[in-house]
C-alpha positions as CSV (number, residue, x, y, z in Angstrom):
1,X,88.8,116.4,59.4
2,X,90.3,113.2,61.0
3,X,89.5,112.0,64.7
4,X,93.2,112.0,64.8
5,X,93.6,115.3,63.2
6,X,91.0,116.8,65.5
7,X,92.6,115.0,68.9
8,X,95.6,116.4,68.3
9,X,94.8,119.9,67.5
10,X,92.5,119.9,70.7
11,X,95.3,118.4,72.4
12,X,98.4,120.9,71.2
13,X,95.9,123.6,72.4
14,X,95.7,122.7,76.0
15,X,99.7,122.3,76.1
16,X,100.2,125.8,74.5
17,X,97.4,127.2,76.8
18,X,99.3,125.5,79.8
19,X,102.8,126.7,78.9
20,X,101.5,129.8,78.6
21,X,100.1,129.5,82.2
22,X,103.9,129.6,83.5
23,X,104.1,133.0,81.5
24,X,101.3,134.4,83.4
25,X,102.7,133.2,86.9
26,X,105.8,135.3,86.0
27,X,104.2,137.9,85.4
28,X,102.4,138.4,88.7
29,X,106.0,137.7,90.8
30,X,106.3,140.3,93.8
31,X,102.1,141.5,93.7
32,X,101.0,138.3,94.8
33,X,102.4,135.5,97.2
34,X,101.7,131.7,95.7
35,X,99.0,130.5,98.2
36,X,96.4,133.6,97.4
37,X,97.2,133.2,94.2
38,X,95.9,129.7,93.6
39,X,93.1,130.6,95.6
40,X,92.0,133.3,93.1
41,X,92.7,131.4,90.4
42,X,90.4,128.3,91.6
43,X,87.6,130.7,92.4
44,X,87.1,132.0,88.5
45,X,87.7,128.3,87.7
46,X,85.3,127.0,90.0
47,X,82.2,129.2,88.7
48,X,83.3,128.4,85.5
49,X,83.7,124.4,85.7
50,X,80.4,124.0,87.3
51,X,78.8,126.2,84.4
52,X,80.5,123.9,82.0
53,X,79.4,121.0,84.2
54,X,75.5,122.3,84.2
55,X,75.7,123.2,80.1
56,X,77.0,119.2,79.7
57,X,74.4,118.1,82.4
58,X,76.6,116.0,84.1
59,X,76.1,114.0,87.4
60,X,77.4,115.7,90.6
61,X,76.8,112.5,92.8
62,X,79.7,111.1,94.4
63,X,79.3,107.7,95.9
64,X,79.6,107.9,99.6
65,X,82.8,105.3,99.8
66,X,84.8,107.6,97.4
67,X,84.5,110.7,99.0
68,X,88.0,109.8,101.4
69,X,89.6,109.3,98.0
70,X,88.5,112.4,96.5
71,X,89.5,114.7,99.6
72,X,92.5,113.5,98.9
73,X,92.9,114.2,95.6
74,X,91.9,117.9,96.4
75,X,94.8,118.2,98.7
76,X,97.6,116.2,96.8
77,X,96.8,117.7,93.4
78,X,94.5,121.0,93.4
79,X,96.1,122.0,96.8
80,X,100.1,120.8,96.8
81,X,100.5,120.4,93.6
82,X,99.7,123.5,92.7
83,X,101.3,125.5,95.4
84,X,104.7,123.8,95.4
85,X,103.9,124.9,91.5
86,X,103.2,128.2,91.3
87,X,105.7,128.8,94.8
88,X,108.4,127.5,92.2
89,X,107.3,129.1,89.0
90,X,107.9,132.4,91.3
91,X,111.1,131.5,92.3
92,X,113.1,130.0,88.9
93,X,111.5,131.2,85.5
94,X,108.5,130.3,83.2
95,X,110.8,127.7,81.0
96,X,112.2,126.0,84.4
97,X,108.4,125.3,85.7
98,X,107.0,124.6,82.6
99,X,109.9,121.8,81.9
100,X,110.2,120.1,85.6
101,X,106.6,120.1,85.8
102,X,106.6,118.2,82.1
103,X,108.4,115.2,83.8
104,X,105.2,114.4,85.6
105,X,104.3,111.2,83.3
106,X,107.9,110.0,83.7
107,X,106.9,109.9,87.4
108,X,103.6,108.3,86.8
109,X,105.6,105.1,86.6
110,X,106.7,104.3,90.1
111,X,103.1,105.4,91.5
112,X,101.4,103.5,89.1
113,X,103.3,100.3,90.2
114,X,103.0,100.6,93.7
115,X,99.6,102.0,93.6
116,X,97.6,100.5,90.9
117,X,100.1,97.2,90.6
118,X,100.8,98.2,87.4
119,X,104.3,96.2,85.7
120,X,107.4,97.7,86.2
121,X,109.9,97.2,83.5
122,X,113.5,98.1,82.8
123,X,112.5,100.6,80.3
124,X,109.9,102.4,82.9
125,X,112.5,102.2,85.6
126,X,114.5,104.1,83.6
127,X,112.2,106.8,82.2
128,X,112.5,107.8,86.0
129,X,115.9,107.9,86.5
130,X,116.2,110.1,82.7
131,X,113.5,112.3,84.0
132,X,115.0,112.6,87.4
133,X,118.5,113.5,86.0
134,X,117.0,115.4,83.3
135,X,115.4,117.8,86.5
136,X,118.4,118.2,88.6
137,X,120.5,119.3,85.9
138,X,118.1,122.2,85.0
139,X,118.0,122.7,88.6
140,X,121.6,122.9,89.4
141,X,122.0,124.7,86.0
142,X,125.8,126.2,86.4
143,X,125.4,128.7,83.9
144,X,122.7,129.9,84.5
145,X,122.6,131.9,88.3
146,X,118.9,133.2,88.1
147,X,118.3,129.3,89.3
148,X,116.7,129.2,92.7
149,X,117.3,125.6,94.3
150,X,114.5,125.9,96.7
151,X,112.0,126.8,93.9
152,X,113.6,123.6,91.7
153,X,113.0,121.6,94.7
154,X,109.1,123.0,94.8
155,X,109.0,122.5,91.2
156,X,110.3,118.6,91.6
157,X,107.5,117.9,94.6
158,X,105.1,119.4,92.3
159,X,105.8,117.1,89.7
160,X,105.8,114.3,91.5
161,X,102.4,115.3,93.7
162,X,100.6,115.6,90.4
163,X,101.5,111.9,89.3
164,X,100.4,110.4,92.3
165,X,96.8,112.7,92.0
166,X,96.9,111.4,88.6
167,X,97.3,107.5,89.7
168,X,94.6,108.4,92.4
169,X,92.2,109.7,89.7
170,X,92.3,106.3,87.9
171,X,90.4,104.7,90.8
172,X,87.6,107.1,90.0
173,X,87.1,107.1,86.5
174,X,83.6,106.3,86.5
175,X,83.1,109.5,87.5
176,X,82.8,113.0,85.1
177,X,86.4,114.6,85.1
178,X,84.7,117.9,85.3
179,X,83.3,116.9,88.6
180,X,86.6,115.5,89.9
181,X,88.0,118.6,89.1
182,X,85.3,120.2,90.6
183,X,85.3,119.0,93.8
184,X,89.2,118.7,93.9
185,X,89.4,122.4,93.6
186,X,87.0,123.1,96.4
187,X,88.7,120.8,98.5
188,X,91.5,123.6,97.5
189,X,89.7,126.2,98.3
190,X,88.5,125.2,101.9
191,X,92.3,124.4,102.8
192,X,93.5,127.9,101.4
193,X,91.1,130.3,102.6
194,X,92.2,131.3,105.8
195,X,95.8,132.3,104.8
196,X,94.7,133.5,101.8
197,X,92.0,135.7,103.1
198,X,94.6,136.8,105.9
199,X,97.1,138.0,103.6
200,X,94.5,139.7,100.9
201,X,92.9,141.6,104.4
202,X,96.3,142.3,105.6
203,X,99.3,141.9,103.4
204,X,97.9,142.5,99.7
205,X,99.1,145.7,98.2
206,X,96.5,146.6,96.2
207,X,98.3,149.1,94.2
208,X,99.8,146.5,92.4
209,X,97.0,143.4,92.6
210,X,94.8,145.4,91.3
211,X,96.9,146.5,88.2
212,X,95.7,145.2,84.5
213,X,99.4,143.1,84.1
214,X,98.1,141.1,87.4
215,X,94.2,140.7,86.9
216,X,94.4,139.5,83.3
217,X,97.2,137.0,84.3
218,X,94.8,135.9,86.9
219,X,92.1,135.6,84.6
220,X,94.0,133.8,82.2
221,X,95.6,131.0,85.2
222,X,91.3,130.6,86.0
223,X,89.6,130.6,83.1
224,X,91.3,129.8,80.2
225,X,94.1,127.5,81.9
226,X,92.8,125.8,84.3
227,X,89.3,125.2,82.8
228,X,90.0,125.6,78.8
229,X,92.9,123.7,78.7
230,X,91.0,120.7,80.9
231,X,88.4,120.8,78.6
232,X,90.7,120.6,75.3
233,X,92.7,117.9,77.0
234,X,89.9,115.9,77.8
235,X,88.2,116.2,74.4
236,X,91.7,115.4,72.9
237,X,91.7,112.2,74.8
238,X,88.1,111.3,73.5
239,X,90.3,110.7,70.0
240,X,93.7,109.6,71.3
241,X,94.9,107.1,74.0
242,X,96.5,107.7,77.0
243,X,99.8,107.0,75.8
244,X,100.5,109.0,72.8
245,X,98.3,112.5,74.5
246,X,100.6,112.3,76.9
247,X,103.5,113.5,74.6
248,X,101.5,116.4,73.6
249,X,102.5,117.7,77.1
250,X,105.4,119.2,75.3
251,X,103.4,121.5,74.2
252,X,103.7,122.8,77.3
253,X,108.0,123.3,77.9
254,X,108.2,124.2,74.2
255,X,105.6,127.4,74.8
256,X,106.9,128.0,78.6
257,X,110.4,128.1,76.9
258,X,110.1,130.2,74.4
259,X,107.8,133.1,76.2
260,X,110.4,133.5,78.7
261,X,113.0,134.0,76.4
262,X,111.0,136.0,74.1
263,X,109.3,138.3,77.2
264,X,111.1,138.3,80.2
265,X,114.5,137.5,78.6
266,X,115.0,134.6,80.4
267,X,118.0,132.5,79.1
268,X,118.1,129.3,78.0
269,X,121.3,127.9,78.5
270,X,123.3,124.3,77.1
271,X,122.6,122.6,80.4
272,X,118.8,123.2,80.2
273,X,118.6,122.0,76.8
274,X,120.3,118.9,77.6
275,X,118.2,118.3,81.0
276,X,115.2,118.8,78.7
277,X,116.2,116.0,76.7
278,X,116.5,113.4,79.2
279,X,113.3,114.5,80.7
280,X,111.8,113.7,76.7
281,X,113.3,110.6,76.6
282,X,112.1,109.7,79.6
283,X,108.7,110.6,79.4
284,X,108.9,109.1,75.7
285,X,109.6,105.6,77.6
286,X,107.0,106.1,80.5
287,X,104.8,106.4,77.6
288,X,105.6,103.3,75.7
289,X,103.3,100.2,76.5
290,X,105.0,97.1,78.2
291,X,105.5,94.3,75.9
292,X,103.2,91.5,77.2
293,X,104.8,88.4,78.6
């Protein structure tokens, strides 16, 4: 088999796995609120990625200067990111989460300019405004009234946290991506413990936590999305660049699209289809390489 055959199969994985991770936040709507659940799902993914970390014998240093930077990775990506995620994902529907949250490289762009001083061309410029267009339409979806704006609106700042995490982690790519993740998601798990242990002491009604629907969805959002699919992505990438893995993400749309129409009858209307497109189209551009000058 083909390094290319091989990248791509590792990489088709980890979108499947992730748009099936949109699936399994439906599934747990009304037994668990969005902050506790992110907290129990980085706990099984925390034991797990440092196991994984220990079996690959990475390096858990951190140089002392980079620590600032990684904090704050923790809180834009494993922390914001993730909430405004899954807070949306329970508001809208599996295919609405899984397709804003798609748009991320599109957003890449504007971060990567300002951030890393990257070029900005006409064509990048307007993989933004596609992507951006592509959003509000399946947000403000007309015929389809399951739409929640204020879960689109979590779904759009989720997006958009999670490209500038992912501009961040470029200025610490000397480091192990299982130990960025690592430490990213117990920066997470620091900042969502106290309303997360309130609420599981307090609020949590264990009649329906505790139910086989909820745990295995829980499982599923630790173990085999959050640390699987990292470790098929990044594996994938060892094959592929950057710039053609990233259209594997729609993987992850395609999957989240389909299981909610096929399991929790969630429609898929005209106007989604047609905001899905622009979002392609503009992550399609984000992806393509400036032409040098």
């Amino acid at each position: 088999m083909s390094k290319t055959m091989k990248g791509a199969i590792c990489l088709s994985l980890a979108g499947t796995i992730w748009g099936g991770l949109f699936l399994a936040v439906r599934l747990v709507a009304g037994a668990v609120e969005a902050v506790p659940l992110v907290w129990m799902r980085y706990i099984l993914a925390f034991f797990a990625l440092y196991a994984l970390g220990c079996y690959r014998h990475v390096s858990w240093k951190i140089d002392r200067k980079d620590w600032k930077l990684l904090a704050l990775v923790g809180l834009i990506g494993q922390t914001l990111s993730i909430v405004t995620q899954e807070s949306g994902t329970l508001l809208t529907s599996a295919q609405t989460g899984s397709t804003i949250t798609a748009a991320t490289p599109a957003f890449m762009v504007l971060f990567g300019w300002w951030i890393l001083k990257e070029r900005l061309t006409f064509g990048r410029i307007m993989s933004v405004v596609l992507a951006t267009i592509g959003v509000l339409m399946i947000v403000y979806d007309p015929d389809n009234f399951q739409v929640n704006l204020l879960g689109g609106f979590f779904l759009f700042v989720a997006a958009w946290t999670w490209a500038l995490m992912a501009v961040f982690l470029k200025l610490l790519d000397r480091y192990s991506p299982i130990v960025l993740t690592f430490y990213g998601l117990l920066v997470a798990l620091v900042c969502l413990a106290p309303y997360s242990v309130w609420w599981l002491a307090t609020q949590a009604d264990y009649s329906l936590l505790l139910t086989p629907q909820v745990l295995l969805s829980i499982g599923y959002m630790g173990i085999i999305s959050t640390t699987g699919g990292f470790v098929l992505w990044n594996e994938g990438l060892l094959y592929m660049d950057a710039s053609t893995a990233g259209l594997f993400m729609f993987w992850q749309p395609i999957v989240g699209t389909f299981l909610g129409w096929l399991l929790l009858g969630e429609p898929v209307t005209l106007w989604f289809w047609l905001g899905a497109l622009l979002i392609v189209a503009g992550v399609v551009m984000a992806m393509g390489r400036p032409k040098k000058a």
